[in-house]
PQR file of N, CA, C, O and H, with PARSE charges and radii, in Angstrom:
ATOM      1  N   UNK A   1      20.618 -37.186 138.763 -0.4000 1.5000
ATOM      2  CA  UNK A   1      21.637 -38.053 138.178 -0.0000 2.0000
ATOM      3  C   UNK A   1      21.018 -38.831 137.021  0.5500 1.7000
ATOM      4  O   UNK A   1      19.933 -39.413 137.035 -0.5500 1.4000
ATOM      5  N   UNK A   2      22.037 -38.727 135.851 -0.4000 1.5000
ATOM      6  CA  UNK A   2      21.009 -39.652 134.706 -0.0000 2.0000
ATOM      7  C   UNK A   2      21.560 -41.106 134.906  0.5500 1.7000
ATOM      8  O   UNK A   2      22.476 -41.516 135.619 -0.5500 1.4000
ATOM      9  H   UNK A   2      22.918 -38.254 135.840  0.4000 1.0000
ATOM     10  N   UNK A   3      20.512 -41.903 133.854 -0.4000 1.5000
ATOM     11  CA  UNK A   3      20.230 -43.373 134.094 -0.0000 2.0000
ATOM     12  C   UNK A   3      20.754 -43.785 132.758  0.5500 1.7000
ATOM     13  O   UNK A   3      20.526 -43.176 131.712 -0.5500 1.4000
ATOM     14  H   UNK A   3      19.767 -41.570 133.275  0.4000 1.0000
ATOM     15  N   UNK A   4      21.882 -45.479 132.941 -0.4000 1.5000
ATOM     16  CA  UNK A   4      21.985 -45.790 131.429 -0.0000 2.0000
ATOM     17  C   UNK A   4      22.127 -47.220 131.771  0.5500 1.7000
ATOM     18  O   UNK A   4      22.523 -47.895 132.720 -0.5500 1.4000
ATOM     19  H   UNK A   4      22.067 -45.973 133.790  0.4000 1.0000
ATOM     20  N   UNK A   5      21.503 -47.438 130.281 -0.4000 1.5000
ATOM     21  CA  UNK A   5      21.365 -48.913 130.172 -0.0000 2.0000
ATOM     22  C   UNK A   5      22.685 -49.581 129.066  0.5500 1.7000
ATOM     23  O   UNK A   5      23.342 -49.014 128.193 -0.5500 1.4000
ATOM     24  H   UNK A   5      21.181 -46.890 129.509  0.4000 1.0000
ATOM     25  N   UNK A   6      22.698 -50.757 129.473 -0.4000 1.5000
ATOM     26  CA  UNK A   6      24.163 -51.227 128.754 -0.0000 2.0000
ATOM     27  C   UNK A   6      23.563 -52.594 128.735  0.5500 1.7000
ATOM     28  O   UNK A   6      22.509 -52.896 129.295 -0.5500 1.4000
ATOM     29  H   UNK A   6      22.163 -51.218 130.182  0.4000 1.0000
ATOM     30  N   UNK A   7      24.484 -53.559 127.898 -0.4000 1.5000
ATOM     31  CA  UNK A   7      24.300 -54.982 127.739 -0.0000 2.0000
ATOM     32  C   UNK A   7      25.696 -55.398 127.949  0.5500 1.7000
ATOM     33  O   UNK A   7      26.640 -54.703 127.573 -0.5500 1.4000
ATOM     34  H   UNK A   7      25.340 -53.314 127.443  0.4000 1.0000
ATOM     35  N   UNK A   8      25.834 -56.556 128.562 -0.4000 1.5000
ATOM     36  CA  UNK A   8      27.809 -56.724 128.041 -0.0000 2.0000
ATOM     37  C   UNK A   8      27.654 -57.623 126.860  0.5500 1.7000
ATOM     38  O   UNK A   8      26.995 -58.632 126.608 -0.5500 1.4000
ATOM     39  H   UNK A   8      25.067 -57.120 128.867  0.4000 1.0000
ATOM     40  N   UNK A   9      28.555 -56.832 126.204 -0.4000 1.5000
ATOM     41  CA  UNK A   9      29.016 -58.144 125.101 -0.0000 2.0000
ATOM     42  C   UNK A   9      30.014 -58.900 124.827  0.5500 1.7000
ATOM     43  O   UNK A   9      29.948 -59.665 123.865 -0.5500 1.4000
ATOM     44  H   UNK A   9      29.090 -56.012 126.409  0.4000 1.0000
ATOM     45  N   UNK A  10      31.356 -58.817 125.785 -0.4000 1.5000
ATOM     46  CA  UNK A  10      31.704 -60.064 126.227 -0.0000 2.0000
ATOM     47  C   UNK A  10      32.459 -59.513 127.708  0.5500 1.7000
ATOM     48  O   UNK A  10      32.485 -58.438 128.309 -0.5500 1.4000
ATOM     49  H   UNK A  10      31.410 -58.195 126.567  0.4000 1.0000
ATOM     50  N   UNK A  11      33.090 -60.986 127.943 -0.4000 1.5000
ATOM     51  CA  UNK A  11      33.630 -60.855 129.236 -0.0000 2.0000
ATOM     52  C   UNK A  11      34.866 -60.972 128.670  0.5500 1.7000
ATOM     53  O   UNK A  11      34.707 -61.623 127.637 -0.5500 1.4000
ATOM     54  H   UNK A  11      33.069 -61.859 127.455  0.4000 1.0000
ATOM     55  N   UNK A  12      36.893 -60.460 128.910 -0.4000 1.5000
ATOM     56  CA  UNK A  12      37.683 -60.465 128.842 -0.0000 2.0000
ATOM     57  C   UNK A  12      38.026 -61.036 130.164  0.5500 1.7000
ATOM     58  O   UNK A  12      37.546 -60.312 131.036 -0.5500 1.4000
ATOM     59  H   UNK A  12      37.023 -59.931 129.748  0.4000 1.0000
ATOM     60  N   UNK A  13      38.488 -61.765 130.524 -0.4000 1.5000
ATOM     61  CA  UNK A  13      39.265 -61.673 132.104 -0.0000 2.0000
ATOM     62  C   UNK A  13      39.181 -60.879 132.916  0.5500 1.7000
ATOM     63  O   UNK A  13      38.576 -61.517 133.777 -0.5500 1.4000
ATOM     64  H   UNK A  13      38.877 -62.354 129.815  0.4000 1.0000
ATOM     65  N   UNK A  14      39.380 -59.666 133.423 -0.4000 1.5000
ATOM     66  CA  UNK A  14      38.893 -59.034 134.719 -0.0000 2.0000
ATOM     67  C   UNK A  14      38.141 -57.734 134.023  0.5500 1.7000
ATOM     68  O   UNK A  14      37.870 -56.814 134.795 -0.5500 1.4000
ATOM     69  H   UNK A  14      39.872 -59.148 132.724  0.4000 1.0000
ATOM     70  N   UNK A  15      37.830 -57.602 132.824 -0.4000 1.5000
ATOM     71  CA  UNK A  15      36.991 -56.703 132.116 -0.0000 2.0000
ATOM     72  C   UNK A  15      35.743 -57.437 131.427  0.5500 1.7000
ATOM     73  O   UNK A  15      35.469 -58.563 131.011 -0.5500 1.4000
ATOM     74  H   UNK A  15      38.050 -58.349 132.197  0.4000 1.0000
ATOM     75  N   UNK A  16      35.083 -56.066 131.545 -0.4000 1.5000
ATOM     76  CA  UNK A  16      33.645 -56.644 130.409 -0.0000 2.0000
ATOM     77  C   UNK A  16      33.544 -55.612 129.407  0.5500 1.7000
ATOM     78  O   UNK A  16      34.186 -54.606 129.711 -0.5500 1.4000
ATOM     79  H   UNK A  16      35.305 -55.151 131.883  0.4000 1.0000
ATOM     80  N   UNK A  17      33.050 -55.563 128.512 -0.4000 1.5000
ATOM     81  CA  UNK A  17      33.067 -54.573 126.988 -0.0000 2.0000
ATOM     82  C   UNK A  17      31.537 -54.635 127.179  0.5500 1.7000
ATOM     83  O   UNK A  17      30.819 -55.617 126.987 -0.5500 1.4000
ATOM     84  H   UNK A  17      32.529 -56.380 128.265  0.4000 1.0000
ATOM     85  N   UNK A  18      31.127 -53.254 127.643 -0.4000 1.5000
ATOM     86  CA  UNK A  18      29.533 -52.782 127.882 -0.0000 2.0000
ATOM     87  C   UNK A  18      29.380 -51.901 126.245  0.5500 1.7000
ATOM     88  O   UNK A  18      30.215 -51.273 125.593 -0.5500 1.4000
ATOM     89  H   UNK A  18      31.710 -52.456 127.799  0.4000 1.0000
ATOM     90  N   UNK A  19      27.521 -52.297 125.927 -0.4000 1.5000
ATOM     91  CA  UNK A  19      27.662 -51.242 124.873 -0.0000 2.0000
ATOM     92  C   UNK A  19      26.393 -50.740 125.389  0.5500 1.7000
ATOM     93  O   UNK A  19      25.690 -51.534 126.013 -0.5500 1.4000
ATOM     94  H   UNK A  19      26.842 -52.807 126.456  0.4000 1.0000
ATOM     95  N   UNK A  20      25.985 -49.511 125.217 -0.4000 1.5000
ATOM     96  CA  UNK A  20      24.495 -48.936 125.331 -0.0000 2.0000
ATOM     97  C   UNK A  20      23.422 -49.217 124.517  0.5500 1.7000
ATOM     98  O   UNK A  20      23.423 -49.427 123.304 -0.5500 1.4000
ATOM     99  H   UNK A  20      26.556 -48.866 124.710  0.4000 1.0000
ATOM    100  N   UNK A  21      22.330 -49.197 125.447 -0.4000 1.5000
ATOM    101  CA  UNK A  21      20.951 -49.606 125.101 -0.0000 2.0000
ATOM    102  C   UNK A  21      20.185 -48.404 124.787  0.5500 1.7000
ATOM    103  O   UNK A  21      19.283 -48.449 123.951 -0.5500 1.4000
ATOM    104  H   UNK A  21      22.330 -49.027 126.432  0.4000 1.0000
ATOM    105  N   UNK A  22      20.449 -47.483 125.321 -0.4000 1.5000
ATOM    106  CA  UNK A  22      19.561 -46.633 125.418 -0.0000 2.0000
ATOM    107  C   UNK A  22      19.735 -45.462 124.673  0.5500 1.7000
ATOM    108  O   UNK A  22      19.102 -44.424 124.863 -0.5500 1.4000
ATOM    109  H   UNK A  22      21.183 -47.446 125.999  0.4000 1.0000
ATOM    110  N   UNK A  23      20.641 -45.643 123.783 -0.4000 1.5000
ATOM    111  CA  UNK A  23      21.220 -44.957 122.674 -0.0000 2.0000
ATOM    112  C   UNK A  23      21.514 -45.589 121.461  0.5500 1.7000
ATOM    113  O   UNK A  23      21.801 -46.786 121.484 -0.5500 1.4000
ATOM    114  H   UNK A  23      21.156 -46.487 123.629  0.4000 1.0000
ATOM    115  N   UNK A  24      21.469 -44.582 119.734 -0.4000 1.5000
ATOM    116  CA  UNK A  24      22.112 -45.493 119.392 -0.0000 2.0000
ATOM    117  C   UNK A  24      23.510 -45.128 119.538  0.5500 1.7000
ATOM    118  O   UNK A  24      23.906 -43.965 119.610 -0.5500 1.4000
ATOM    119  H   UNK A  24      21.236 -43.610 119.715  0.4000 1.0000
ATOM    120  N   UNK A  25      24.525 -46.562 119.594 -0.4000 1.5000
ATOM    121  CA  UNK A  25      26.102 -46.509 119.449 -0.0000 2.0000
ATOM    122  C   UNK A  25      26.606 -47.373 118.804  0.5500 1.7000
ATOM    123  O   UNK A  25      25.839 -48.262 118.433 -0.5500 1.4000
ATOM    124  H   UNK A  25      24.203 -47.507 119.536  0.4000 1.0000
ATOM    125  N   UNK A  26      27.691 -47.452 118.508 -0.4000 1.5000
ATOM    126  CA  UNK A  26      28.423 -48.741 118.182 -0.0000 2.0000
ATOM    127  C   UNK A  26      29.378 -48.973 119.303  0.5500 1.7000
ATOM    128  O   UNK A  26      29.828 -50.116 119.383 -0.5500 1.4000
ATOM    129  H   UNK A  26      28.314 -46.730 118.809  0.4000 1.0000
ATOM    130  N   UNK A  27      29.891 -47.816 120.460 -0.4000 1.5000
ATOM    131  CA  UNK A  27      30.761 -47.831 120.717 -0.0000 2.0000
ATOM    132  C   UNK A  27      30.753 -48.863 122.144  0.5500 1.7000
ATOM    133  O   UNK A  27      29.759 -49.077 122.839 -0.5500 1.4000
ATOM    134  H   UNK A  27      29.526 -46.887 120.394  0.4000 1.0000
ATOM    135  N   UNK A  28      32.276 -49.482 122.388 -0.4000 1.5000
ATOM    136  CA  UNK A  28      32.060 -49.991 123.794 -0.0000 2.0000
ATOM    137  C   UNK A  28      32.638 -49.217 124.930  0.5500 1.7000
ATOM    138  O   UNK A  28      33.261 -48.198 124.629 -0.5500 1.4000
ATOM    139  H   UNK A  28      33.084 -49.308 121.824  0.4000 1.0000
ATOM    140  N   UNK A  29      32.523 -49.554 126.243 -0.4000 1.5000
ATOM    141  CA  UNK A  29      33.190 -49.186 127.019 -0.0000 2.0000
ATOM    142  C   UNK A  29      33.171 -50.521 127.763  0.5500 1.7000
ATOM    143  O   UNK A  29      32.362 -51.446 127.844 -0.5500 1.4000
ATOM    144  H   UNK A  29      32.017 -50.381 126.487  0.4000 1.0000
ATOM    145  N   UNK A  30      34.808 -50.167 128.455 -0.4000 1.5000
ATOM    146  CA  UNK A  30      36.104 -51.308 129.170 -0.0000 2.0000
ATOM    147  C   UNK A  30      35.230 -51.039 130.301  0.5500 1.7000
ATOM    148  O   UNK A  30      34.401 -50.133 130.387 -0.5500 1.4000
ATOM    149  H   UNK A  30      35.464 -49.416 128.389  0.4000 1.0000
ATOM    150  N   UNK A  31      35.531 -51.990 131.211 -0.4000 1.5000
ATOM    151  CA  UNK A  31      34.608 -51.970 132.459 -0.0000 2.0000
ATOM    152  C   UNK A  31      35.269 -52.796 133.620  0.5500 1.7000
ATOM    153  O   UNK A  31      34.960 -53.985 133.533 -0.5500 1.4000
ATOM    154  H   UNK A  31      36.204 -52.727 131.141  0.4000 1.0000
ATOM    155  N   UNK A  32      36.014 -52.535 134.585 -0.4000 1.5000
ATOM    156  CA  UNK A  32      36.749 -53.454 135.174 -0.0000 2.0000
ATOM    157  C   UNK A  32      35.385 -54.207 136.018  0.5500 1.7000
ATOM    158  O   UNK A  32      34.400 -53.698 136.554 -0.5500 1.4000
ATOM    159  H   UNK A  32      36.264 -51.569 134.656  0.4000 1.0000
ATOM    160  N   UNK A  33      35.817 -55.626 135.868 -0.4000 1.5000
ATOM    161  CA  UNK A  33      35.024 -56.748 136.607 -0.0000 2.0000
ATOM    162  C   UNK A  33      34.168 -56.310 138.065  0.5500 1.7000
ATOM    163  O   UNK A  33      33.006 -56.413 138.458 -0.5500 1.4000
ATOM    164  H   UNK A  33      36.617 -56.039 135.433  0.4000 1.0000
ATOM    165  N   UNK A  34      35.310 -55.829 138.546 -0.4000 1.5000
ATOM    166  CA  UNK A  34      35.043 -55.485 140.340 -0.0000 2.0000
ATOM    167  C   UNK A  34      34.231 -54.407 140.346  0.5500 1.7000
ATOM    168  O   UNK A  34      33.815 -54.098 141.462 -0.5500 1.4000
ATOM    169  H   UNK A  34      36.254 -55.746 138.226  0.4000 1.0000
ATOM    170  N   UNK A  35      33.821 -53.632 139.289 -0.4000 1.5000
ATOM    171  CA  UNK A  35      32.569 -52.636 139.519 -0.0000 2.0000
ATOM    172  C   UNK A  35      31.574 -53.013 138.862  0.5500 1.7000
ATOM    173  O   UNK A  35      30.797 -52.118 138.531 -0.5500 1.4000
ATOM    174  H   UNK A  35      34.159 -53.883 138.382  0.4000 1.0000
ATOM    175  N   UNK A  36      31.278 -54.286 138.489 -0.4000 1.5000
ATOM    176  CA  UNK A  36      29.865 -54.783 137.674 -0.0000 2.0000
ATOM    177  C   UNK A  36      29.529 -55.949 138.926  0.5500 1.7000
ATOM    178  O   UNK A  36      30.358 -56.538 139.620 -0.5500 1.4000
ATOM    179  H   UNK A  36      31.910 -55.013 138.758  0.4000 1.0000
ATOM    180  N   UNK A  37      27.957 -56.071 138.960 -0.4000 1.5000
ATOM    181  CA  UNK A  37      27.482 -57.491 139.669 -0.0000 2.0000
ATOM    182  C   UNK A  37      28.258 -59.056 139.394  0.5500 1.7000
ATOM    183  O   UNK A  37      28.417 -59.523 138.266 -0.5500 1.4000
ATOM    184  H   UNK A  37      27.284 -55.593 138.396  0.4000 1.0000
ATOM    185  N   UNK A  38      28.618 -59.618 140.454 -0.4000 1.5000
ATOM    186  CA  UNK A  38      29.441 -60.823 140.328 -0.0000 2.0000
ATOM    187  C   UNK A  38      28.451 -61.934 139.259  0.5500 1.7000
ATOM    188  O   UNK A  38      29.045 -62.797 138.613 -0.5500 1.4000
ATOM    189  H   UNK A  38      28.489 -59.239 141.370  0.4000 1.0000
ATOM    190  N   UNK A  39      27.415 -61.841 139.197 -0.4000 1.5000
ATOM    191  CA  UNK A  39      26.721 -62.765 138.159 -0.0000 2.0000
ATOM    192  C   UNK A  39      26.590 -62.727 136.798  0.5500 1.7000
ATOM    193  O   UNK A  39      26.114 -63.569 136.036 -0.5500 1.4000
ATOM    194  H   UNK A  39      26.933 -61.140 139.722  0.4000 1.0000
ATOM    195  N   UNK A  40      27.109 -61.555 136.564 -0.4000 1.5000
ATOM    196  CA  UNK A  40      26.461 -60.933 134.710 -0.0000 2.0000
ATOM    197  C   UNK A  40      27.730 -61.967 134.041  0.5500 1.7000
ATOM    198  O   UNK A  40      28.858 -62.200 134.476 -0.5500 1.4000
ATOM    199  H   UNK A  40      27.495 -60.871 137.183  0.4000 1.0000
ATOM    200  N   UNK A  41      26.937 -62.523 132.656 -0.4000 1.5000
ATOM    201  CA  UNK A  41      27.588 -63.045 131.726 -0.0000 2.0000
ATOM    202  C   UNK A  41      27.107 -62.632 130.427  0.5500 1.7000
ATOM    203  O   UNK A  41      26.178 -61.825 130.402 -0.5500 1.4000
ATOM    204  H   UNK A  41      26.021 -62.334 132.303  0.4000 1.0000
ATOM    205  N   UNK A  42      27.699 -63.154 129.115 -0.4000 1.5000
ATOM    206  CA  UNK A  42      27.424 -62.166 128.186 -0.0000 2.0000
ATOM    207  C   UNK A  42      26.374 -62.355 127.835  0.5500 1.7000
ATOM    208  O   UNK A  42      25.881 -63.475 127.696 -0.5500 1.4000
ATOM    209  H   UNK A  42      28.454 -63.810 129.136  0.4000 1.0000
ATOM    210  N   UNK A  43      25.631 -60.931 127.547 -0.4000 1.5000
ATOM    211  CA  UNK A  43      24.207 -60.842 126.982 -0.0000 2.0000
ATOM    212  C   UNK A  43      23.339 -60.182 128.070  0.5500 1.7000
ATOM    213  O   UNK A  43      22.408 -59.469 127.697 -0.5500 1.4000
ATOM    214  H   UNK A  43      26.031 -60.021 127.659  0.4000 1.0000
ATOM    215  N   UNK A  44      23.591 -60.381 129.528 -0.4000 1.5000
ATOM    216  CA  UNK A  44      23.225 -59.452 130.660 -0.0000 2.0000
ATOM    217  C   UNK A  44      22.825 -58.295 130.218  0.5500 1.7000
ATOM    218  O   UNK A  44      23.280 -57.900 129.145 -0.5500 1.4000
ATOM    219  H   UNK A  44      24.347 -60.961 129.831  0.4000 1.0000
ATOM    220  N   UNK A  45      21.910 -57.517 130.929 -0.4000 1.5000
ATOM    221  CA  UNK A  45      21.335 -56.396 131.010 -0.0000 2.0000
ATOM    222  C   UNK A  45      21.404 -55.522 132.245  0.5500 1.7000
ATOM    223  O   UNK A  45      20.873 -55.758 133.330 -0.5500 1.4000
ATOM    224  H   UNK A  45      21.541 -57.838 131.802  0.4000 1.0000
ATOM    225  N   UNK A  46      22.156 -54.452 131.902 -0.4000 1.5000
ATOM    226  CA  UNK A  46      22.689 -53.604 133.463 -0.0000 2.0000
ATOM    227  C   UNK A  46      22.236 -52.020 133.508  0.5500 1.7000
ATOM    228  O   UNK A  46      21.750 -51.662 132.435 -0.5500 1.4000
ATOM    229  H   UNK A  46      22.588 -54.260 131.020  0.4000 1.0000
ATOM    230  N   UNK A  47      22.272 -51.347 134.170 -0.4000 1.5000
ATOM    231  CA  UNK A  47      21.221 -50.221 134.905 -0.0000 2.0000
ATOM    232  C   UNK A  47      22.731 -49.720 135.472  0.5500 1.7000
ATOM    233  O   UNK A  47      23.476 -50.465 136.107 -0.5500 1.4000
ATOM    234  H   UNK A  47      22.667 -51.638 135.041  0.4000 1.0000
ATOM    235  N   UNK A  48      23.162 -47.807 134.998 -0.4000 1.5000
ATOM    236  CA  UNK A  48      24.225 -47.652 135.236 -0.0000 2.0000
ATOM    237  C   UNK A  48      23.483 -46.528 136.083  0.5500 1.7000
ATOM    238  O   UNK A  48      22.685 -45.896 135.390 -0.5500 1.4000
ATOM    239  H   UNK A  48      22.557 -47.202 134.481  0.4000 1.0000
ATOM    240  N   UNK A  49      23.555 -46.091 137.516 -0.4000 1.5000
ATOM    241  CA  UNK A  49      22.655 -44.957 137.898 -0.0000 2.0000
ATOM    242  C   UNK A  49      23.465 -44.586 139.569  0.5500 1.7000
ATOM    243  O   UNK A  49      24.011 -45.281 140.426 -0.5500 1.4000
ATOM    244  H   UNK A  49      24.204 -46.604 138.079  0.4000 1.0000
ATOM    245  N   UNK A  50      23.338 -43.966 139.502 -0.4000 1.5000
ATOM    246  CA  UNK A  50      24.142 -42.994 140.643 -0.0000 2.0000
ATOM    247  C   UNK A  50      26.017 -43.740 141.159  0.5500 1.7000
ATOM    248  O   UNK A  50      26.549 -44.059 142.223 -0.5500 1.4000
ATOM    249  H   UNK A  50      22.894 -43.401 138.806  0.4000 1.0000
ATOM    250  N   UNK A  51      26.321 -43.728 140.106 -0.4000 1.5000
ATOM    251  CA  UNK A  51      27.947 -44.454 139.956 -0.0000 2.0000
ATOM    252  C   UNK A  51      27.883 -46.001 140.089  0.5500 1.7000
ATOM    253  O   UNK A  51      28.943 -46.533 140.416 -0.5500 1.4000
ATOM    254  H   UNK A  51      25.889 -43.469 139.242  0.4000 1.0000
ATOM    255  N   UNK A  52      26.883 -46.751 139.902 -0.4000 1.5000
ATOM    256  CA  UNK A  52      26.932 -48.217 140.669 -0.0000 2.0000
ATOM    257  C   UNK A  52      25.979 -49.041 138.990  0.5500 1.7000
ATOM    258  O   UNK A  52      25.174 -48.561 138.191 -0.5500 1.4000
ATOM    259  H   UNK A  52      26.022 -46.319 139.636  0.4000 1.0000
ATOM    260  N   UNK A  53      26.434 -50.002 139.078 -0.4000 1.5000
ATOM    261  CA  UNK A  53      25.918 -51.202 137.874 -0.0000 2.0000
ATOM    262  C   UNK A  53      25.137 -52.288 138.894  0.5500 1.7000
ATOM    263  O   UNK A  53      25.542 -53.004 139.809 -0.5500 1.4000
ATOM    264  H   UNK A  53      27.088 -50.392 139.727  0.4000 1.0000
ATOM    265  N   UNK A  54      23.616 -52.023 138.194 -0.4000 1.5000
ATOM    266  CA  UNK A  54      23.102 -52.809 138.813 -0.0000 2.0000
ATOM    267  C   UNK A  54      22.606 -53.950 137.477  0.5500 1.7000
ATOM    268  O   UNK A  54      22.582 -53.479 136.340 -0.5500 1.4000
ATOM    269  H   UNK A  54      23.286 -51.441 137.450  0.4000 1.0000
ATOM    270  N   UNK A  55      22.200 -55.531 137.697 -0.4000 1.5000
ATOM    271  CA  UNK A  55      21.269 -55.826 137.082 -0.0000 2.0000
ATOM    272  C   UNK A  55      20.190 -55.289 136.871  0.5500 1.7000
ATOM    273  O   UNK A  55      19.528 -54.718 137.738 -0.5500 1.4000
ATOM    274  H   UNK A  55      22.220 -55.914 138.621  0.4000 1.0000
ATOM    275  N   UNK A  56      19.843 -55.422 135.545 -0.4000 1.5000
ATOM    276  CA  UNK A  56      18.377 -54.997 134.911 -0.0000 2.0000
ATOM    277  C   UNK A  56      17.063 -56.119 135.249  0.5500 1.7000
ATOM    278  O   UNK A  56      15.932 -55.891 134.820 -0.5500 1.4000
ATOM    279  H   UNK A  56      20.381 -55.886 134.842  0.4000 1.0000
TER
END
C-alpha cells in the first residue's frame, strides 16, 4: 500500500482542504472532518497510509 503526505491548509466547517507534500501539486483535496485526527489545525502534517490519516 503506498504512503502520502499532506498538510491541511485550511479547515472549512466539517471539511479540511489537504494539499500534498510529497509531490509537486497545486492541487487540493476536500476531506470530510470525521476521517482526519480530531486535533489537526491549519498547517498540520498528516501521513495518508493504509486508508486512515494519521498525524505526522
Amino acid at each position: 500500500m503506498e504512503t502520502f503526505y499532506y498538510e491541511v491548509v485550511s479547515i472549512e466547517g466539517d471539511y479540511a482542504n489537504l494539499k500534498r507534500t510529497d509531490i509537486e501539486s497545486d492541487d487540493l483535496k476536500l476531506v470530510a472532518r470525521a476521517l482526519l485526527p480530531p486535533e489537526i489545525v491549519e498547517g498540520s502534517r498528516l501521513k495518508y497510509e493504509w486508508m486512515q490519516y494519521t498525524m505526522e
